[in-house]
DSSP file (Angstrom, degrees, kcal/mol; ACC not computed):
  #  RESIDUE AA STRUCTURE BP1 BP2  ACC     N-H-->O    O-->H-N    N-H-->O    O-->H-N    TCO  KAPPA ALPHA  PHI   PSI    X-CA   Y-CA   Z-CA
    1    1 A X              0   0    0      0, 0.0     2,-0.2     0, 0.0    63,-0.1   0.000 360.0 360.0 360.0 129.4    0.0    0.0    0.0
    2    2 A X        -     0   0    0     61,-0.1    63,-2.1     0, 0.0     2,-0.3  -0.581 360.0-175.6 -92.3 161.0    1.5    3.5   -0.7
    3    3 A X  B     -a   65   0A   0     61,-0.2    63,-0.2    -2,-0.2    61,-0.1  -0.962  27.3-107.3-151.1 174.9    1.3    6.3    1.3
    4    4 A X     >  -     0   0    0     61,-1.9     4,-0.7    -2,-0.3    61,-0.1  -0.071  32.9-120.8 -88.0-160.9    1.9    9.9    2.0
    5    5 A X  H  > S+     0   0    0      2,-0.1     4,-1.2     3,-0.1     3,-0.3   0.865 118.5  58.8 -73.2 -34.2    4.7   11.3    4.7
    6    6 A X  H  >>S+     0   0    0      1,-0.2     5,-1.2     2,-0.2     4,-1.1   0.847 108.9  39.6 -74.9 -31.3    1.8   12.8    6.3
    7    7 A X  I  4>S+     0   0    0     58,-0.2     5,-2.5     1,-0.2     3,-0.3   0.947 122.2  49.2 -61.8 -45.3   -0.2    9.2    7.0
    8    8 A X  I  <5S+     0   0    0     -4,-0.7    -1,-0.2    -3,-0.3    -2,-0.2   0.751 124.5  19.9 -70.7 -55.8    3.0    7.9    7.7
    9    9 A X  I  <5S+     0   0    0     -4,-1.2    -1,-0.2    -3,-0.3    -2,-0.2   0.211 138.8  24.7-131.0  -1.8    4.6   10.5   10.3
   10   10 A X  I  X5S+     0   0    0     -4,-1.1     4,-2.5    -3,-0.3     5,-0.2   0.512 119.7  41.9-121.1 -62.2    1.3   12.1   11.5
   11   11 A X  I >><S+     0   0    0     -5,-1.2     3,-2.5     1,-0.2     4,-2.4   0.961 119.2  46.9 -53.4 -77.1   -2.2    9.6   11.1
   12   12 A X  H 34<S+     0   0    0     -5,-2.5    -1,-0.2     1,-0.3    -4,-0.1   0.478 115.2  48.6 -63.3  -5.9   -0.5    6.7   12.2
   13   13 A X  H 34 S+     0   0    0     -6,-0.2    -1,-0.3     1,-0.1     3,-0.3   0.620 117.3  35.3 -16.5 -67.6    0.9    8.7   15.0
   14   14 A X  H << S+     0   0    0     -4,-2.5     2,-0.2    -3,-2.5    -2,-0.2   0.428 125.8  42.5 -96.5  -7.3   -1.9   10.2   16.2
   15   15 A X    ><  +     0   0    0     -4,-2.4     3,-0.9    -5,-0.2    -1,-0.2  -0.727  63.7 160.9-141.6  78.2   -4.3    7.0   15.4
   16   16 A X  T 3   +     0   0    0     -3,-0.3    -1,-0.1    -2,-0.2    -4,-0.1   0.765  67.3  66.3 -67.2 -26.0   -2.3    4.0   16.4
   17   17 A X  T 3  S+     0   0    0     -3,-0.1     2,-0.4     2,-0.1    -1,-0.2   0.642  73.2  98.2 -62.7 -22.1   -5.0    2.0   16.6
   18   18 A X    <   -     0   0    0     -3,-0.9     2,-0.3    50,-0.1    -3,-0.1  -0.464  64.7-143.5 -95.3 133.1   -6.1    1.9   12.7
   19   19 A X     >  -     0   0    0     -2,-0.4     4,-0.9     1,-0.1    -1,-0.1  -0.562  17.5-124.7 -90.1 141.3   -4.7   -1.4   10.9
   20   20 A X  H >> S+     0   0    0     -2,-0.3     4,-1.9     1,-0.2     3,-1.5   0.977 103.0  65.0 -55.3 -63.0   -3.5   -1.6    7.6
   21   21 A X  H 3> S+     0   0    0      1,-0.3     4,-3.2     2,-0.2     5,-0.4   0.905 100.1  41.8  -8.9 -70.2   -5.9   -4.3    6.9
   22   22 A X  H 3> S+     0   0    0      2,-0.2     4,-1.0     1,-0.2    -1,-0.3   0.873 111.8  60.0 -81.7   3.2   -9.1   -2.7    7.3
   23   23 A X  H XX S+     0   0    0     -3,-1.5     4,-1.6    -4,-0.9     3,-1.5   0.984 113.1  42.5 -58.1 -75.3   -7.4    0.6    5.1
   24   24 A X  H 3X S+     0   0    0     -4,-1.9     4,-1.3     1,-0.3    -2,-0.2   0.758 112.9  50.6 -41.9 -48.7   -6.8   -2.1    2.3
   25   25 A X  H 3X S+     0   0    0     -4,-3.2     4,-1.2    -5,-0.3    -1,-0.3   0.581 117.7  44.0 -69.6 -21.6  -10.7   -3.9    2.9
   26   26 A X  H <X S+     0   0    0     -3,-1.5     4,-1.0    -4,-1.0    -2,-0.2   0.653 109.4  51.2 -66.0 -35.9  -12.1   -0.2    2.6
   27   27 A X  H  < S+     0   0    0     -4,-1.6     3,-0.3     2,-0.2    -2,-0.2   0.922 123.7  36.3 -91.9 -38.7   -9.9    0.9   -0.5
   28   28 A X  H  < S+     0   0    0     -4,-1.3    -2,-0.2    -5,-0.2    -3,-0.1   0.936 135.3  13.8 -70.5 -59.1  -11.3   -2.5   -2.1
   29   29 A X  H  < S+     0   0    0     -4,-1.2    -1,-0.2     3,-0.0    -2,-0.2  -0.309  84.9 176.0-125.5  42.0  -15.0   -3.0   -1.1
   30   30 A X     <  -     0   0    0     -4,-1.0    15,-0.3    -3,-0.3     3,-0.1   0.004  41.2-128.4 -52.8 143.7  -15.9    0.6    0.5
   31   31 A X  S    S-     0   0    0     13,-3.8     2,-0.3     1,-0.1    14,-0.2   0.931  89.9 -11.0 -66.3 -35.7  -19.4    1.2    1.6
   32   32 A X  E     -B   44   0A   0     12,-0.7    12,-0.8    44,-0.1     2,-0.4  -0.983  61.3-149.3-144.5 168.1  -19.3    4.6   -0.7
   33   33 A X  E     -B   43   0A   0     -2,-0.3     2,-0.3    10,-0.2    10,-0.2  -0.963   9.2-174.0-133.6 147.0  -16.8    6.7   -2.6
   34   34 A X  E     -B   42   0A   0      8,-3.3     8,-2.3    -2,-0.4     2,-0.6  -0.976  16.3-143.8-152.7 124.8  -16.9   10.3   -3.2
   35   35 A X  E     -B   41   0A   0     -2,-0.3     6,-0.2     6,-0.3     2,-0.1  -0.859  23.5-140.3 -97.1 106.2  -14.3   12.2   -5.5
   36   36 A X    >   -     0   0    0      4,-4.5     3,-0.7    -2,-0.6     4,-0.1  -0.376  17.0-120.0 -80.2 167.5  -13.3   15.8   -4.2
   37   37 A X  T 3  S+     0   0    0      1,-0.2     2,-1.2     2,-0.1    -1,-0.1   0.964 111.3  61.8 -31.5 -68.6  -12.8   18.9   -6.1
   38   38 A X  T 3  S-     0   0    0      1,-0.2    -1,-0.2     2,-0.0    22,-0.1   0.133 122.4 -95.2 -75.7  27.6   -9.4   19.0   -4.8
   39   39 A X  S <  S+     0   0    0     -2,-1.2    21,-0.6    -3,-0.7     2,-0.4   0.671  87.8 117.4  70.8  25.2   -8.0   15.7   -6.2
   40   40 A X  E     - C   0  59A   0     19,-0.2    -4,-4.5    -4,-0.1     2,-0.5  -0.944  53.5-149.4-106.0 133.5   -8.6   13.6   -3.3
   41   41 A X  E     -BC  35  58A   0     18,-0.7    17,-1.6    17,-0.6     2,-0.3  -0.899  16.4-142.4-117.4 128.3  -11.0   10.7   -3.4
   42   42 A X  E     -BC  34  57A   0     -8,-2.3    -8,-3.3    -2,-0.5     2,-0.3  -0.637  15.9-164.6 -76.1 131.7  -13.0    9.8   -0.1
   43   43 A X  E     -BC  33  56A   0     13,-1.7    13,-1.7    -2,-0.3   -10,-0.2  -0.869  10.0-167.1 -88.8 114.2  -14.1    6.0    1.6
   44   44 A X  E     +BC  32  55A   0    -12,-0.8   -13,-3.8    -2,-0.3   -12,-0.7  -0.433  14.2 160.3 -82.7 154.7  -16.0    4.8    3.7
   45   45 A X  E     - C   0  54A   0      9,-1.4     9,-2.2   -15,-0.3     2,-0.5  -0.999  37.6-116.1-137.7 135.2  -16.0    1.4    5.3
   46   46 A X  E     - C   0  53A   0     -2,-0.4     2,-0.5     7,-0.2     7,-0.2  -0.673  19.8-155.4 -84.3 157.8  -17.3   -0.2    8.1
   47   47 A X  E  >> - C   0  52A   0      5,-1.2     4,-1.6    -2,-0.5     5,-1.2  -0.995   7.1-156.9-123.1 118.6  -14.7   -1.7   10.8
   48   48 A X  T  45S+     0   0    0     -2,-0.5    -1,-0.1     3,-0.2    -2,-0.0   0.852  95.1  53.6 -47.4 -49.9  -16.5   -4.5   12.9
   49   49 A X  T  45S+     0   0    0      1,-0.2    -1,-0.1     2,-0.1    -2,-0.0   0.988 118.5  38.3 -51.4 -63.8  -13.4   -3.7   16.0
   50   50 A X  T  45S-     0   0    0      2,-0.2    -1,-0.2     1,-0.1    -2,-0.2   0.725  91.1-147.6 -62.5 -38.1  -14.5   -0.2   15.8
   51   51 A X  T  <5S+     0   0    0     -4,-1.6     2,-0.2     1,-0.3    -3,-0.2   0.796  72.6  85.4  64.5  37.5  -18.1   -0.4   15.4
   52   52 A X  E   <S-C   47   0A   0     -5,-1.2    -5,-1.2    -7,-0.1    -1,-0.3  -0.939  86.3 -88.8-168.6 149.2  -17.7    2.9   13.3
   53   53 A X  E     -C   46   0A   0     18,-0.5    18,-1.5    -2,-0.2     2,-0.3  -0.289  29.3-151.9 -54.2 134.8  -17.0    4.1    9.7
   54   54 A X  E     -CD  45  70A   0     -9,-2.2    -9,-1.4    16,-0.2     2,-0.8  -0.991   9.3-149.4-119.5 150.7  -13.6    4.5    9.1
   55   55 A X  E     -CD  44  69A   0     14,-1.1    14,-1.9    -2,-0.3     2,-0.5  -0.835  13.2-168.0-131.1 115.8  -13.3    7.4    6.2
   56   56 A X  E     -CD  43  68A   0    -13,-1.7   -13,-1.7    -2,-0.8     2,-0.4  -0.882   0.7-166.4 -96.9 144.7   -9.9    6.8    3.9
   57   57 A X  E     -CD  42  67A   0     10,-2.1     9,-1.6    -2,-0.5    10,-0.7  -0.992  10.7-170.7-131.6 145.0   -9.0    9.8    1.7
   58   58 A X  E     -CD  41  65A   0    -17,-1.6   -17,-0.6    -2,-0.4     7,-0.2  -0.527  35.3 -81.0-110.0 168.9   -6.3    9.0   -1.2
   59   59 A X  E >   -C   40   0A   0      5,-0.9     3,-1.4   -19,-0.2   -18,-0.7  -0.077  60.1 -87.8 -51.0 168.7   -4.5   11.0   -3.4
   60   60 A X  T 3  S+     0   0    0    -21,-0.6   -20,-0.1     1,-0.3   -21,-0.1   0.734 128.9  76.2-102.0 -34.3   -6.4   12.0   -6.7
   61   61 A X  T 3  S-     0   0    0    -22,-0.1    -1,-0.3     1,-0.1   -21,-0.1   0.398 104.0-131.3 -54.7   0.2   -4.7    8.2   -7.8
   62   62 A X  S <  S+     0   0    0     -3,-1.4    -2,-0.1     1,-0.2    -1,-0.1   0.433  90.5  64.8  63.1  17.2   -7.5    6.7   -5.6
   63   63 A X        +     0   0    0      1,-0.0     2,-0.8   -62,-0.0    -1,-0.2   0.555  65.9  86.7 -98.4 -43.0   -4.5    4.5   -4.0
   64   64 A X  S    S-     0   0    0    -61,-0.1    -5,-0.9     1,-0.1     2,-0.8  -0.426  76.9-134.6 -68.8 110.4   -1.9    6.4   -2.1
   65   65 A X  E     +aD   3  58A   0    -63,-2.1   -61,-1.9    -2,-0.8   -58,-0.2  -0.511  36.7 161.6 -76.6  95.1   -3.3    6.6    1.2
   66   66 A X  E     +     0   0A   0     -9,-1.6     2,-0.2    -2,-0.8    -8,-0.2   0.211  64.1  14.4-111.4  22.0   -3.1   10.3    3.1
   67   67 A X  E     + D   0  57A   0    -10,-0.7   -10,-2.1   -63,-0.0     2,-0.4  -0.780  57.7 172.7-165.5 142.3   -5.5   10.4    5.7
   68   68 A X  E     + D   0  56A   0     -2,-0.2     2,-0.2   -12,-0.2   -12,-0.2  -0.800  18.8 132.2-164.9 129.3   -7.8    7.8    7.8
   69   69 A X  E     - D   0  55A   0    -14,-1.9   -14,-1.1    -2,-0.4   -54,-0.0  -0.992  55.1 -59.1-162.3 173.8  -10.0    8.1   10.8
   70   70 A X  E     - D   0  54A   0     -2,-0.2     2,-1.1   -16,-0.2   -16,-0.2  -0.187  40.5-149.2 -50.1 136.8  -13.0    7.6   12.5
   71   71 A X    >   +     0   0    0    -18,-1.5     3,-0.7     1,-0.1   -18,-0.5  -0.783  19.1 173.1-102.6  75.3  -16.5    9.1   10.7
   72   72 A X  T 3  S+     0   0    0     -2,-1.1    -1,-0.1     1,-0.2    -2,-0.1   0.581  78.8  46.2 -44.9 -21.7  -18.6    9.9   13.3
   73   73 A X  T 3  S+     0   0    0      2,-0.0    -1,-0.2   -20,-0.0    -2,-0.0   0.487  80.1 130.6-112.8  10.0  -21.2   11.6   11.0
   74   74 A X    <   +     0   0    0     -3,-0.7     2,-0.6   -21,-0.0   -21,-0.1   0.007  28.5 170.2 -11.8  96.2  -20.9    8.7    8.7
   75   75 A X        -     0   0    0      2,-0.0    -1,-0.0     0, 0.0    -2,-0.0  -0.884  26.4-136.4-151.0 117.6  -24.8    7.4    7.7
   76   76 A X        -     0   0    0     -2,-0.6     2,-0.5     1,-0.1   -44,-0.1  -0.249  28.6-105.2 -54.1 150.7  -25.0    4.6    4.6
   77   77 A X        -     0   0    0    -46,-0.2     2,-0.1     1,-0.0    -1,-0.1  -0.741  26.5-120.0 -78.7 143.4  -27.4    5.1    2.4
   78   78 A X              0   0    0     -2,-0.5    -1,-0.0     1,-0.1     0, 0.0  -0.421 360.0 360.0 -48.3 135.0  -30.5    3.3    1.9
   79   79 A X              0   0    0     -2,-0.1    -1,-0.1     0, 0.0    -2,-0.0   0.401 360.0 360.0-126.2 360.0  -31.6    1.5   -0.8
């Protein structure tokens, strides 16, 4: 999995808790994706540990991994 310095030397830092794992099961099977303006593309996933969305945002390459944390305001859609 690539990543930035800032996941690297900041996220994982400040969020010790979040496994590589469920980053990688989010970037694959996310519960939605959303592509920002600003060349970052959001996912969500649920984490079973957590009992809470966790919200990846990539680089505009929808792999290199700069930020992940908990979504608190996080609400699937319906279908």
């Amino acid at each position: 999995m690539k990543t930035t310095r800032y996941f690297r030397e900041k996220v994982l830092v400040k969020r010790p808790y979040i496994k590589i794992e469920w980053i990688n099961n989010i970037l694959k099977n996310p519960a939605r994706k959303v592509v920002q303006s600003e060349d970052r593309v959001r996912y969500w996933g649920f984490v079973q540990e957590l009992q809470k969305y966790l919200r990846v945002v990539t680089l505009a390459d929808g792999e290199t991994v700069h930020n992940a944390f908990p979504d608190r305001n996080f609400k699937e859609d319906k279908k």
